[in-house]
TIFIKE-46256 format. One record per residue: residue in three letters; x, y, z of N, C-alpha, C, O in turn; residue number from 1. Coordinates in nm, 3 decimals, always signed. Example, Ala and Ser with C-alpha at 12.3 -4.5 7.8 and 13.67 -1.06 7.14 Angstrom:
% residues 2
- aa	nx	ny	nz	cax	cay	caz	cx	cy	cz	ox	oy	oz	i
- ALA	+1.319	-0.569	+0.780	+1.230	-0.450	+0.780	+1.320	-0.330	+0.780	+1.424	-0.332	+0.846	1;
- SER	+1.285	-0.225	+0.708	+1.367	-0.106	+0.714	+1.290	+0.003	+0.787	+1.341	+0.114	+0.804	2;
% end
This chain:
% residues 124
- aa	nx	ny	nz	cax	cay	caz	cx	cy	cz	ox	oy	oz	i
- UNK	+10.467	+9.728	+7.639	+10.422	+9.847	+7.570	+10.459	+9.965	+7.660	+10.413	+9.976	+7.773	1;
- UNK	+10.534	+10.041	+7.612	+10.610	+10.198	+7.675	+10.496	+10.278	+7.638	+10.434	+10.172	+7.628	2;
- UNK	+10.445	+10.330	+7.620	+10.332	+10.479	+7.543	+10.250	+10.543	+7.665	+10.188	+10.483	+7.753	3;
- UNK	+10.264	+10.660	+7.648	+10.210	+10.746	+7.692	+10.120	+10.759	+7.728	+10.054	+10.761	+7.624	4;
- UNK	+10.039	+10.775	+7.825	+9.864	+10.766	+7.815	+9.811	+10.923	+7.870	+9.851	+10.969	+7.977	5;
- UNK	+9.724	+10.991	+7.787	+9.625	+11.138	+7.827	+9.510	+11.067	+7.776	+9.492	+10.954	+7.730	6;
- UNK	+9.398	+11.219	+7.809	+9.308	+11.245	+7.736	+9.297	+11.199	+7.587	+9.398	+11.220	+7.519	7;
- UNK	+9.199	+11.143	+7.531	+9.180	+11.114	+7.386	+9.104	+11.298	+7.354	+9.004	+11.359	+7.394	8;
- UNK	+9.233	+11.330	+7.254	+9.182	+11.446	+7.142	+9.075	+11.484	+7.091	+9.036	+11.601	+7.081	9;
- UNK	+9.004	+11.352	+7.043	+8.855	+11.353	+6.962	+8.752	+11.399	+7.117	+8.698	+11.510	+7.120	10;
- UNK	+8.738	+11.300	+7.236	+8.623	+11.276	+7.299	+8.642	+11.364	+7.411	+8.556	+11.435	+7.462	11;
- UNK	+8.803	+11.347	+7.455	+8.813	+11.473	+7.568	+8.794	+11.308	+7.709	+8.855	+11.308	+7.816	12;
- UNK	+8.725	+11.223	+7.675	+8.638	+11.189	+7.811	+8.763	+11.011	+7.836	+8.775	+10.948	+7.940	13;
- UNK	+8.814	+10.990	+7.738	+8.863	+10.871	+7.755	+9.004	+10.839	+7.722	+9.014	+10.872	+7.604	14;
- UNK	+9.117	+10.794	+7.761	+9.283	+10.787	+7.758	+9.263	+10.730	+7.623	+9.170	+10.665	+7.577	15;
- UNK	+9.379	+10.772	+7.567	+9.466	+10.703	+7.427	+9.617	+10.777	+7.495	+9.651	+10.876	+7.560	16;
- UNK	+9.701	+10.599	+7.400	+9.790	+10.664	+7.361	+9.794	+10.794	+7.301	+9.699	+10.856	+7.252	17;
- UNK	+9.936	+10.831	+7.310	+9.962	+10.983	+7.241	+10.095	+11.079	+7.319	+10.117	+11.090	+7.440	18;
- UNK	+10.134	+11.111	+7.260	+10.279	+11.220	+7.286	+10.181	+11.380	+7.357	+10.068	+11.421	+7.332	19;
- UNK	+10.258	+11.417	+7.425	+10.175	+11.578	+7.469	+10.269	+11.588	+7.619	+10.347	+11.527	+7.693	20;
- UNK	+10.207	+11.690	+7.600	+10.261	+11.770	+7.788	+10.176	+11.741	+7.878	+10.179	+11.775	+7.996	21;
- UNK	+10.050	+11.639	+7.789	+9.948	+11.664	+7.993	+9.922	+11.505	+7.938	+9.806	+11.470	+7.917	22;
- UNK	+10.053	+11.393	+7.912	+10.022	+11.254	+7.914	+10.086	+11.220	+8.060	+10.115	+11.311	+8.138	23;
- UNK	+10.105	+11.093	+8.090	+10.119	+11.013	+8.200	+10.225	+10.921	+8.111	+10.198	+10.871	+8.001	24;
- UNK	+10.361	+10.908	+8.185	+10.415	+10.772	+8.146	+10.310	+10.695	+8.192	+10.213	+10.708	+8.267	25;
- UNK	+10.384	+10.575	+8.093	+10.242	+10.428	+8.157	+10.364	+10.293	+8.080	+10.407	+10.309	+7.966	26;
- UNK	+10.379	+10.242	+8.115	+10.449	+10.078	+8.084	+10.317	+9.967	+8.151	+10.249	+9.960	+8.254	27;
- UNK	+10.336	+9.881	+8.002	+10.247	+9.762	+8.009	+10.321	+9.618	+7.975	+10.344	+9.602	+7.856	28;
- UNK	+10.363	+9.501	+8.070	+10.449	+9.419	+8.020	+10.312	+9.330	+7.995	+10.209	+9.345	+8.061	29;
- UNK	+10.332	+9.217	+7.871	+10.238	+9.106	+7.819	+10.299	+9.013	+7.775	+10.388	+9.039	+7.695	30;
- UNK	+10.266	+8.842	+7.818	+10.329	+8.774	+7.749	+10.184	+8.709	+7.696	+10.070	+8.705	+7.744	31;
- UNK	+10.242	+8.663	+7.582	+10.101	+8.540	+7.476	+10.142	+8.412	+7.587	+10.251	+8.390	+7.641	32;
- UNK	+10.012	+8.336	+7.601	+9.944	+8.230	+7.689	+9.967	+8.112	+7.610	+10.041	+8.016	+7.633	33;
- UNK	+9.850	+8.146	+7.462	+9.827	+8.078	+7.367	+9.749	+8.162	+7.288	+9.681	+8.260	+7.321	34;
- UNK	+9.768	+8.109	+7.176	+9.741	+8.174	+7.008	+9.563	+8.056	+6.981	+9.526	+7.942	+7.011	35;
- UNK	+9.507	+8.175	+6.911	+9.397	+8.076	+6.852	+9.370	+8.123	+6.700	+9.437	+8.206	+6.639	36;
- UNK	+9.276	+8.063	+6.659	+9.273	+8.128	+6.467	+9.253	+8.256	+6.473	+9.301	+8.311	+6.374	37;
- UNK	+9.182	+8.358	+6.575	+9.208	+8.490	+6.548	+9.222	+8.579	+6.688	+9.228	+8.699	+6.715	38;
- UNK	+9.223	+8.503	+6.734	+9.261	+8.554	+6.887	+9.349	+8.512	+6.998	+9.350	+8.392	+7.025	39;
- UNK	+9.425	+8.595	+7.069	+9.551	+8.549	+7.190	+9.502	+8.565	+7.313	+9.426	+8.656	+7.346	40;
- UNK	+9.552	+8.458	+7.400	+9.503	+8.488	+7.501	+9.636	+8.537	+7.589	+9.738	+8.476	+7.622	41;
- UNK	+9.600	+8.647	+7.609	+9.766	+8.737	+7.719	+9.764	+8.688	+7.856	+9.681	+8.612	+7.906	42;
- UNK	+9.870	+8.744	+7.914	+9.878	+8.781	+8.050	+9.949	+8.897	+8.053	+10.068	+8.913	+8.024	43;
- UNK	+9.869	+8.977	+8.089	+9.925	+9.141	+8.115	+9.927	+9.189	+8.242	+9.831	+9.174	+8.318	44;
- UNK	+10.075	+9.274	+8.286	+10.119	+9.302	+8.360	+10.125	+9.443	+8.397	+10.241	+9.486	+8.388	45;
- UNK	+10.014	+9.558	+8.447	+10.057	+9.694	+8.428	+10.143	+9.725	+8.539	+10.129	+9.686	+8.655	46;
- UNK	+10.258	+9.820	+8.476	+10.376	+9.834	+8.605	+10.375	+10.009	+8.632	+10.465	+10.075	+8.683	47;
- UNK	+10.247	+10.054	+8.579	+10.218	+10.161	+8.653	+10.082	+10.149	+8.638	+10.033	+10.062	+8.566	48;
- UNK	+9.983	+10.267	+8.731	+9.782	+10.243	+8.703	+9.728	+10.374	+8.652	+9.679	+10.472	+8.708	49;
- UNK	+9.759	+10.337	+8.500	+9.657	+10.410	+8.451	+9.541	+10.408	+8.407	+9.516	+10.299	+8.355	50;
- UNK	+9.444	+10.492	+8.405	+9.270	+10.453	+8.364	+9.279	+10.368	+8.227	+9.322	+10.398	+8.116	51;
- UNK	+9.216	+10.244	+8.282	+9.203	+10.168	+8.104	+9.356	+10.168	+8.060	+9.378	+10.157	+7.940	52;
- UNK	+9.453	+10.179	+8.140	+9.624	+10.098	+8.061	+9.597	+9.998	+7.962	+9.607	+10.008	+7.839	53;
- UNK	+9.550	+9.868	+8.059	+9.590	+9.744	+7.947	+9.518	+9.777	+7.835	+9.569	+9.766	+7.723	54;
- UNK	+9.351	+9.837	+7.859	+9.299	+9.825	+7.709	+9.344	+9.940	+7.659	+9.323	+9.936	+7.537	55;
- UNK	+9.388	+10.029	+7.685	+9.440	+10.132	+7.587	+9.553	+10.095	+7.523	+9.581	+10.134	+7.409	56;
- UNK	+9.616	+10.025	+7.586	+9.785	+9.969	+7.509	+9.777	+9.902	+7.458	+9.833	+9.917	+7.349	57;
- UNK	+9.713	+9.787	+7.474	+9.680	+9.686	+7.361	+9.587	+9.729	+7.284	+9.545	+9.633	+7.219	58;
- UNK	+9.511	+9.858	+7.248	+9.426	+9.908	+7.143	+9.584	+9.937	+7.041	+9.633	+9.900	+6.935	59;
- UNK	+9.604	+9.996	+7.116	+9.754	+10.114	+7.051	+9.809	+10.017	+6.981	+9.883	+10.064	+6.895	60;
- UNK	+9.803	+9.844	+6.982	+9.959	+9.793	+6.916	+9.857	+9.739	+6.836	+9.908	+9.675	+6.744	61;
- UNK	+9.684	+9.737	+6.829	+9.618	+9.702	+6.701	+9.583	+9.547	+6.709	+9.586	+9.460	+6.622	62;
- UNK	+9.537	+9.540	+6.900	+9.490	+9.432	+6.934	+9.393	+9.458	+7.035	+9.415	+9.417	+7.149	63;
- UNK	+9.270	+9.531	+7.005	+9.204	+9.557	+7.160	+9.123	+9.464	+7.256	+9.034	+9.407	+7.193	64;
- UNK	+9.124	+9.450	+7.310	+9.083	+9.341	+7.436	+8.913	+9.265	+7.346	+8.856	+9.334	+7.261	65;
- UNK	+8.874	+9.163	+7.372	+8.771	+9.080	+7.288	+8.689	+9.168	+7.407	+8.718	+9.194	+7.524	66;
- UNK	+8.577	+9.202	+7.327	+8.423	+9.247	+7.378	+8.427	+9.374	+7.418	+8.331	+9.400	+7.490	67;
- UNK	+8.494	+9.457	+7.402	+8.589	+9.610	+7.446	+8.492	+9.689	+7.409	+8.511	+9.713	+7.290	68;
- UNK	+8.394	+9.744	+7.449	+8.249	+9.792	+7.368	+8.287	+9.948	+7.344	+8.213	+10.028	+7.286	69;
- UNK	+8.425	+9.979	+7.403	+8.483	+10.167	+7.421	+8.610	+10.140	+7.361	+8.647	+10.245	+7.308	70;
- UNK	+8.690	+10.055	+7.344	+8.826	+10.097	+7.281	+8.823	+10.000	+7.119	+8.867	+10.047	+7.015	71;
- UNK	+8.774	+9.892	+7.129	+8.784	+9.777	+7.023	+8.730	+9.853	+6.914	+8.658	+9.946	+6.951	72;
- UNK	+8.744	+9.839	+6.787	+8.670	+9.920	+6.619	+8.557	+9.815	+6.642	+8.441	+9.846	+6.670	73;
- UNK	+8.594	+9.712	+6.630	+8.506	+9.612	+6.546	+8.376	+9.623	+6.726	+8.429	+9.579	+6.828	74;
- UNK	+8.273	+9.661	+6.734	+8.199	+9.683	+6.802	+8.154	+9.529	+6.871	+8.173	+9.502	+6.990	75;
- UNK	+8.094	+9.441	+6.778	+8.051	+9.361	+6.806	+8.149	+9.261	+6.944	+8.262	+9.279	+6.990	76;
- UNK	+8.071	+9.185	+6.966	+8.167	+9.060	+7.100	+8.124	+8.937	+6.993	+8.008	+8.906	+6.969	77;
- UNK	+8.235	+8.878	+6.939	+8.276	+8.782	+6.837	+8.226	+8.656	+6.923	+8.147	+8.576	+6.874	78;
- UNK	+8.279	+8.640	+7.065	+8.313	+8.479	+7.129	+8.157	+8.519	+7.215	+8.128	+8.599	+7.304	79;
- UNK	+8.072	+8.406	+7.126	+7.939	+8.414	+7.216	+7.897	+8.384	+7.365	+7.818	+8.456	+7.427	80;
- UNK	+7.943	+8.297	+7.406	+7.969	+8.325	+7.518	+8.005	+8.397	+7.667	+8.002	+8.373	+7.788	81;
- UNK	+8.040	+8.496	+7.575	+8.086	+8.625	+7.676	+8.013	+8.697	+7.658	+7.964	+8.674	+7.547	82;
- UNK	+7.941	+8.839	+7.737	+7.819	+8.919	+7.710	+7.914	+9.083	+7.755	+7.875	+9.199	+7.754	83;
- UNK	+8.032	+9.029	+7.786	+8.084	+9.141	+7.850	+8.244	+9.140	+7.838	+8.294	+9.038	+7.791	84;
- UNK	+8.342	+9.265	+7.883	+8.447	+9.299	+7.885	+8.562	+9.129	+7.861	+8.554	+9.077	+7.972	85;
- UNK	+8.629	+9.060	+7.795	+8.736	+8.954	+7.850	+8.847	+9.030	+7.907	+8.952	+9.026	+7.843	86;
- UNK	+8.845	+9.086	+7.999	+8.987	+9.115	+8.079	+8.940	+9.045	+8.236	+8.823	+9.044	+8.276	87;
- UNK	+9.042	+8.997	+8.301	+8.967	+8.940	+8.398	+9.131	+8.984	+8.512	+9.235	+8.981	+8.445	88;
- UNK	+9.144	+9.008	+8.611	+9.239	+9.020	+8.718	+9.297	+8.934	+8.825	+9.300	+8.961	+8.945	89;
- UNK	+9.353	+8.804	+8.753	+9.365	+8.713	+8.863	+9.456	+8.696	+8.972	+9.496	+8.587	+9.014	90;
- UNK	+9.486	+8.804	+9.013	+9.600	+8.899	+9.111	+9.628	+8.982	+9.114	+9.720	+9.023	+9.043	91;
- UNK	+9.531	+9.089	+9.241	+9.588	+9.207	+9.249	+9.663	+9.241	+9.389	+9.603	+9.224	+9.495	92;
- UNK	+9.796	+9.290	+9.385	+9.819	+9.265	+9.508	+9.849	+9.484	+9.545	+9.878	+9.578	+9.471	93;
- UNK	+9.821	+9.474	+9.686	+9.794	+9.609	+9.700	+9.901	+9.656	+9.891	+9.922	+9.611	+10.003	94;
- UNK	+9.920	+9.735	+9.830	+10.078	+9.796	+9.947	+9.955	+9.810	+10.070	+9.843	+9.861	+10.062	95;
- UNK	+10.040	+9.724	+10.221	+9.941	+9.765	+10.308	+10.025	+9.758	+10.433	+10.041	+9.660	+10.506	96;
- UNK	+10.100	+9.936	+10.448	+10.207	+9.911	+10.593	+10.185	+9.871	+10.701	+10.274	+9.874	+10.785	97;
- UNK	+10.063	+9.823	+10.731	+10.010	+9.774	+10.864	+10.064	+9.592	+10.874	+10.072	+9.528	+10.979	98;
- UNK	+10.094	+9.543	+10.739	+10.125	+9.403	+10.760	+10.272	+9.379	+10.727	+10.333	+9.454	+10.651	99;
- UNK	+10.314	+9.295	+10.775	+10.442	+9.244	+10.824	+10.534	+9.287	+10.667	+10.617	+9.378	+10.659	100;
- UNK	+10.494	+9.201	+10.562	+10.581	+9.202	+10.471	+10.532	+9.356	+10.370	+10.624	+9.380	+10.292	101;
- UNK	+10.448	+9.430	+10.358	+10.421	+9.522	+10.355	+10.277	+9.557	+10.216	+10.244	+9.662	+10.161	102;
- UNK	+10.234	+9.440	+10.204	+10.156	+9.426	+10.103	+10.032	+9.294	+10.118	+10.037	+9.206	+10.204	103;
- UNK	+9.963	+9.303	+10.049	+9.864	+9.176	+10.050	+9.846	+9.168	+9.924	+9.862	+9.272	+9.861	104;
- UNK	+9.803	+9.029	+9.842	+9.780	+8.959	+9.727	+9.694	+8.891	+9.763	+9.703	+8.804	+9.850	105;
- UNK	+9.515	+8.946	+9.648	+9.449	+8.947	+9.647	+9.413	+8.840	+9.506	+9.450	+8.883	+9.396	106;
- UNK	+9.348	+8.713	+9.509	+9.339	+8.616	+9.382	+9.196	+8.563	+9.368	+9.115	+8.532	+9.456	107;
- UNK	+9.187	+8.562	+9.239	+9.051	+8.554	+9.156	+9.099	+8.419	+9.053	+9.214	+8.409	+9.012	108;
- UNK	+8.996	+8.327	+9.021	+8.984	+8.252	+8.939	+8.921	+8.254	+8.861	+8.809	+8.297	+8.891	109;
- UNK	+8.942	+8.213	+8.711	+8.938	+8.227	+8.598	+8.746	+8.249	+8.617	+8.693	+8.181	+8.705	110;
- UNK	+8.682	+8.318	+8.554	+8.526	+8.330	+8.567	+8.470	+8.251	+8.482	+8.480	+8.275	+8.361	111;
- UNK	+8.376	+8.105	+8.546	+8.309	+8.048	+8.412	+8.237	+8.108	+8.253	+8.213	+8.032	+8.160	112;
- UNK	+8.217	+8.225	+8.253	+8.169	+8.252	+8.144	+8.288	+8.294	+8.066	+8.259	+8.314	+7.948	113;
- UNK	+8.452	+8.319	+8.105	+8.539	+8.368	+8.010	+8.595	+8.185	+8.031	+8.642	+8.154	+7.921	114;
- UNK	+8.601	+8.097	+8.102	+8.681	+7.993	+8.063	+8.589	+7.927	+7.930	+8.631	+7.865	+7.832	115;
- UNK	+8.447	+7.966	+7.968	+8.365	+7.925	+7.804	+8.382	+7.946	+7.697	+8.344	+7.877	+7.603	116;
- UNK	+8.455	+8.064	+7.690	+8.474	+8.150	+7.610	+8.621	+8.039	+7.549	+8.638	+7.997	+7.434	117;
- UNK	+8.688	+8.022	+7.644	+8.845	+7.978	+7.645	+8.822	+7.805	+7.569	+8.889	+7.764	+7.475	118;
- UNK	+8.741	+7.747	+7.619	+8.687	+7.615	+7.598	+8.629	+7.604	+7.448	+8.608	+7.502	+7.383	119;
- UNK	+8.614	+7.709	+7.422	+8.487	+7.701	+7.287	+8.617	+7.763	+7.157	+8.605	+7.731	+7.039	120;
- UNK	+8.704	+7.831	+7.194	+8.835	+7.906	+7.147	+8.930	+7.759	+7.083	+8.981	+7.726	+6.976	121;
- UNK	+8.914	+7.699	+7.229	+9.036	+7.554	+7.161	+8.941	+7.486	+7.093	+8.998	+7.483	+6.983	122;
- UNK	+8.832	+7.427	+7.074	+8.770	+7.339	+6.986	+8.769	+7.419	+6.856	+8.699	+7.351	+6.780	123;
- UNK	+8.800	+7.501	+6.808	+8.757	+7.557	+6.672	+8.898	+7.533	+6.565	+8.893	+7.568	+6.447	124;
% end
């Protein structure tokens, strides 16, 4: 996803896509994991950091992140299991000139309450 990210028009307080003079390029690469009866599970890649990128870009293509309580329409969190946000970061790696190769990679595993989520997704 290429799009633009500013200020949202309506609220003033939160990014949307949108064309203007006071946006931010922003690129978001995503590949599908696996497909379920109404939901995908991604892996998204932001290749620049903007506030809320992934969920703003994937609002924009008319898929917003499951449990998204600020960008998603449908308000509710569908997959009971989860009480909160499904985006989860299982590698962030961050520039650090003090070490040899010039960066560190930082890794997280999947959080039991979203693999519940993931577990309860394939049985249906």
């Amino acid at each position: 996803i290429n799009a633009p990210i500013g200020r949202s028009r309506v609220t003033g307080a939160f990014t949307a896509v949108r064309p203007g003079p006071k946006t931010r390029e922003a690129l978001t690469e995503y590949q599908v994991l696996e497909r379920f009866a109404q939901y995908t599970l991604l892996s998204a890649r932001p290749r620049t950091g903007r506030t809320h990128q992934i969920r703003v870009h994937l609002k924009s293509i008319g898929h917003a992140v499951v449990c998204d309580k600020l960008y998603a329409t449908k308000k509710l969190c569908p997959v009971a299991t989860l009480s909160r946000l499904a985006l989860h970061a299982q590698a962030l790696t961050l520039p650090f000139r003090q070490l040899a190769d010039g960066s560190q990679t930082f890794e997280a595993p999947l959080p039991e309450d979203m693999q519940g989520a993931l577990d309860a997704l394939r049985k249906l």
